[in-house]
N, C-alpha and C positions, 0 to 999 in steps of 0.2 A: 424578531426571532420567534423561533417556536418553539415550546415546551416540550419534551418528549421523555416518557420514562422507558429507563433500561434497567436491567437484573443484570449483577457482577457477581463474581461469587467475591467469599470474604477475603481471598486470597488478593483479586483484583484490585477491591475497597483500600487494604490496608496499603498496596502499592503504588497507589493512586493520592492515597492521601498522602503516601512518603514523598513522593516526586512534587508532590503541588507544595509540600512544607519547603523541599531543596531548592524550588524553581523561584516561591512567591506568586504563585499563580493557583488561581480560581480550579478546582477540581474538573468544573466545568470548562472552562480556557483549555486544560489536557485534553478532555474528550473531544472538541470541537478540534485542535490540532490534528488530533488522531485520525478524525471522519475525513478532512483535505489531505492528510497524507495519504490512506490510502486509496482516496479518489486521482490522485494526482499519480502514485505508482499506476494504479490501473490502467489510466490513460494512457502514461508513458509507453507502458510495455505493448499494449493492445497496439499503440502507432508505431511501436518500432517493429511488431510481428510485421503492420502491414506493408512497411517501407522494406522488410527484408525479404518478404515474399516476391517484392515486386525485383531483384534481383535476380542477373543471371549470370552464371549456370545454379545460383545456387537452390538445391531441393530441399526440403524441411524433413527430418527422420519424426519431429512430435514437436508439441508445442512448446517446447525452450530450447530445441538442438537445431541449429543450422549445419549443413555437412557441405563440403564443398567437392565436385569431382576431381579428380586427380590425372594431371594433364599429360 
C-alpha cells in the first residue's frame, strides 16, 4: 500500500470517526471503501452511457437523459 495525505474538514473528521466507531473499522478501511466505490460508480455509468449510445433509435438530450422517438 501507499501512504497518501488528505485534508477533511472537521465536519468530515468527526463523521468519519463516528461511522468507523459504528462499523469497527479502521478510519482508513472507510476511506479506501469510499476511493473503490466511487471508482466502480464511475465505471458503471461511463459503460452504461457507452452501451446506450450504441442504441437505436435512441438520441441522447445530455449526459444522464436518454429520450426515445415516439413512433
Amino acid at each position: 500500500m501507499c501512504k497518501l495525505k488528505v485534508q477533511l474538514t472537521e465536519n468530515q473528521v468527526r463523521a468519519l470517526k463516528s461511522v468507523s466507531a459504528e462499523q469497527g473499522v479502521s478510519a482508513a478501511e472507510l476511506i479506501r471503501r469510499g476511493v473503490d466505490w466511487q471508482i466502480s460508480e464511475e465505471y458503471a455509468l461511463t459503460r452504461l452511457k457507452q452501451l446506450l449510445a450504441q442504441l437505436e433509435p435512441a438520441t441522447w438530450r445530455n449526459s444522464t437523459t436518454v429520450t426515445f422517438p415516439r413512433q
